[in-house]
C-alpha positions in Angstrom: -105.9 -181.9 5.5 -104.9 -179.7 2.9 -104.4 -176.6 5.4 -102.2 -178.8 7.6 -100.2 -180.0 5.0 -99.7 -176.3 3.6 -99.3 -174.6 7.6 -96.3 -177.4 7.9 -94.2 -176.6 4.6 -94.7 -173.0 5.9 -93.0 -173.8 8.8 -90.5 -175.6 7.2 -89.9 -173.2 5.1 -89.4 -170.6 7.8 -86.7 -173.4 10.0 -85.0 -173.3 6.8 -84.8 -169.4 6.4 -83.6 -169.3 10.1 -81.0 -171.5 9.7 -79.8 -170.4 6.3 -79.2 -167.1 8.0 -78.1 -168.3 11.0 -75.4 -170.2 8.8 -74.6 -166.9 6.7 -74.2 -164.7 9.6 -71.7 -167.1 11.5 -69.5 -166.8 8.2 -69.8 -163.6 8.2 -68.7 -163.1 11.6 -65.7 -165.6 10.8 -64.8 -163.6 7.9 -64.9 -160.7 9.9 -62.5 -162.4 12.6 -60.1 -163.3 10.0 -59.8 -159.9 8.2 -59.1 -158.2 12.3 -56.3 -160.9 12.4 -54.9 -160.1 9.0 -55.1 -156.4 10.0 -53.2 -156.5 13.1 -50.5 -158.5 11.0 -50.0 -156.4 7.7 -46.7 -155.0 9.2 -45.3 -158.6 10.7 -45.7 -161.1 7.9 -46.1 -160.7 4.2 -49.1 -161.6 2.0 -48.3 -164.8 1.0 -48.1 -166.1 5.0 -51.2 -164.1 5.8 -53.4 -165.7 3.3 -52.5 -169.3 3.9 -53.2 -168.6 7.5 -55.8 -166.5 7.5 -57.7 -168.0 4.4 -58.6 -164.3 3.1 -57.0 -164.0 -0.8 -54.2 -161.7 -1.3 -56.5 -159.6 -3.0 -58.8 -159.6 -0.1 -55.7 -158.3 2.1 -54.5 -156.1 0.2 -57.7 -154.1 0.3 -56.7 -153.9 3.8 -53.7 -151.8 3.3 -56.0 -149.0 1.7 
């Protein structure tokens, strides 16, 4: 009984891990979209506009001019 409980957490444990990362690198990946779109619009519209519609902070675009 004891083996079966403990080969379940471990599998729970692992379903966890998978979707922890799963959820990490999808944010990642957005994150990564949103600093292309700020890039492409450094020249067009000024920090303030870009991080209210991008989400990235100011300093986070700024970076981007470097």
């Amino acid at each position: 009984m004891f083996l079966h409980d403990r080969g379940n957490a471990i599998l729970k444990a692992r379903q966890e891990g998978r979707q922890e990362g799963l959820q990490q690198g999808l944010q990642e990946g957005d994150r990564q979209a949103r600093m292309a779109i700020a890039r492409e619009l450094l020249e067009v519209l000024d920090l303030e506009t870009l991080s209210q519609k991008t989400g990235l902070s100011i300093e986070e675009i700024q970076q981007l001019r470097a």
